[in-house]
N, C-alpha and C positions, 0 to 999 in steps of 0.2 A: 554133563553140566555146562549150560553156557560160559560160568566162569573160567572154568579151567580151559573150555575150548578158547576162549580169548587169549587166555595164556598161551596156550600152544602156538597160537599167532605171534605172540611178542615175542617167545622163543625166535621162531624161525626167521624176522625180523630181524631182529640181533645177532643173528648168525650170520645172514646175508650182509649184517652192513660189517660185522666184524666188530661187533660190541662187545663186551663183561657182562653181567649180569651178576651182582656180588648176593649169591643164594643165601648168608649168613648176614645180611644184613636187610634183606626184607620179611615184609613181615603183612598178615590181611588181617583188616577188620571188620564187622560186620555191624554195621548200624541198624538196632533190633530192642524192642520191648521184649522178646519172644524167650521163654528160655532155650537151652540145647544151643548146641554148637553146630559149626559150619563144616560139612562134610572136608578132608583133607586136600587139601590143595596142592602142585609139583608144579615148580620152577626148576626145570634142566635136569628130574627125575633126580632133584630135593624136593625135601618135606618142606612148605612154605609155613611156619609157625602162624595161629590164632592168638591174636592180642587183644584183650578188651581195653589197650587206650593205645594211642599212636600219637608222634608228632611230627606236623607238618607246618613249616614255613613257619615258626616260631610257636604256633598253638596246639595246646593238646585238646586229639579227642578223644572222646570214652565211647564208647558199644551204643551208651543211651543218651547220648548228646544233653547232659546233665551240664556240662563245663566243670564239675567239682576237680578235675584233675588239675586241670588249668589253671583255675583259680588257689590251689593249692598249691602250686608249682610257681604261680607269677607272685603269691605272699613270700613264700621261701627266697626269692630272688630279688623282692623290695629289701627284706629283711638283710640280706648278705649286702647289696649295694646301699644301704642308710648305714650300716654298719663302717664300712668304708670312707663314706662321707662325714660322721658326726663329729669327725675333726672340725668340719668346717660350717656345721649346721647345726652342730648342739648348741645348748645354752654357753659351754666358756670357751664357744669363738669368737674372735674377734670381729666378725665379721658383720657389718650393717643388717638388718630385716631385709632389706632389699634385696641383696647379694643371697643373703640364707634363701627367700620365697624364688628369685631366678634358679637356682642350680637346683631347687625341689622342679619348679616349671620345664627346666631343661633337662631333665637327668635322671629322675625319679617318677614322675610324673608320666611320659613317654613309656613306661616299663608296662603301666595296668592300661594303659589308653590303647595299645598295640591292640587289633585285631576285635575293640571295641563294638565294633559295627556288627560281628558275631559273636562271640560273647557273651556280648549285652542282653541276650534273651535268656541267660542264667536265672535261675532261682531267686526269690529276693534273700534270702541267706547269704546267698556267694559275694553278691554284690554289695551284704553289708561288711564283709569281711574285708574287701578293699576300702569302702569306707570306713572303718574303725580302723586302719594302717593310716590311713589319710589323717584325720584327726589327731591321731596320736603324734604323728611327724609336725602339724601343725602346732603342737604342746610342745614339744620339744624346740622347733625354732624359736617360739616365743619366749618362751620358757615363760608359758601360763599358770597360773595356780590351777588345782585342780578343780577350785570351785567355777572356774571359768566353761560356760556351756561351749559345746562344740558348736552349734549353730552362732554363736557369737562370733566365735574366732574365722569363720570362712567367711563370713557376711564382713567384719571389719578387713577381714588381710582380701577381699575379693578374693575367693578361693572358692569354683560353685562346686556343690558335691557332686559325687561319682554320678545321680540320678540324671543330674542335671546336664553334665556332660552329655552323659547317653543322649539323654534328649532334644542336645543340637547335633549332635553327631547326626544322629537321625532324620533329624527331619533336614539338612545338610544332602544328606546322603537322599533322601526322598523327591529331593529339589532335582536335584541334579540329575534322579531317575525321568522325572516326571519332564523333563526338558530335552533330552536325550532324542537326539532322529532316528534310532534307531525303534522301530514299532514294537520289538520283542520284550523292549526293556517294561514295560507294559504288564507284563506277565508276572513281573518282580510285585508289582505291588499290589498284583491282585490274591488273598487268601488262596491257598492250596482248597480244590475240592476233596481233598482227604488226606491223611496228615500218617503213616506208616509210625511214626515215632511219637506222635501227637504231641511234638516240642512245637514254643512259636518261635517266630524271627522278629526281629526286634523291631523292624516296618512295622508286624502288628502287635507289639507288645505298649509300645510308647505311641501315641495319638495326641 
């Protein structure tokens, strides 16, 4: 199998330069519609473990590039850091609107924004899940009645929703493709001729 034959190269790599290889701490994934599993794999003649989600450089992914783990894992991690905070952003802080909207801006805000530009091509579910956190956190600073609509509340505190974000992220991100000397970059915003996972990328999700 090609796979493992490339393994066997990183093995002998790592031996040569006089690397580790920590066999209990890696792990493959296989990004697939497909059912059935990925024949066994050996790192250093260990059993390399099959995981249907993994995380890399802050973001998790699943098997079917769904993001439900992700977004499930960055709610949990709004949730434990607002928690920490509501000293200073619930309603019986002392603290000005301005002060409560900055530290949501710098500190809270940055936790769901991270790694956006992937992401972003989530499910509209997933996305509303950050935004109903979003909302909610904005209720709390205010300390709004609950008849208060949530589009009120982002439109008066200038607060655009999660959609919206995405949406200059993107075309941010689009910009900067499309100007790029480099001719390959090109390729990025052209649709795939065929899609193994039939997820989109959020270039062609947001137009």
């Amino acid at each position: 199998m090609n796979l493992q034959a490339h393994l066997g190269k990183i093995e002998q790599w790592t031996r040569k330069w006089r690397l580790k290889i920590k066999e209990n701490k890696s792990a493959h994934i296989t990004f697939t519609l497909r059912k059935g599993t990925c024949p066994p794999l050996y790192i250093n003649q260990s059993t390399n473990p099959q995981t249907d989600t993994v995380k890399y450089l802050g973001l998790h992914f699943d098997k079917r590039l769904t993001w439900r783990e992700h977004v499930t894992k960055t709610r949990k991690h709004l949730d434990l850091k607002t928690r920490e905070l509501i000293w200073l952003i619930g309603k019986y802080s002392p603290l000005s609107l301005t002060n409560k909207l900055l530290i949501y801006k710098m500190v809270l805000k940055p936790i769901w924004t991270y790694g956006l530009a992937l992401w972003g091509c989530a499910a509209s579910s997933n996305l509303a899940i950050i935004q109903r956190y979003q909302a909610k956190i904005l209720q709390q600073i205010t300390n709004a009645p609950r008849y208060v609509r949530n589009h009120t509340l982002h439109k008066d505190l200038r607060i655009p929703q999660v959609r919206t974000v995405l949406q200059e992220l993107t075309d941010t991100h689009r910009t900067a493709l499309q100007s790029h000397p480099n001719p390959l970059t090109a390729q990025i915003l052209a649709p795939p001729n065929s899609r193994r996972l039939q997820r989109r990328w959020t270039l062609h999700v947001i137009t």
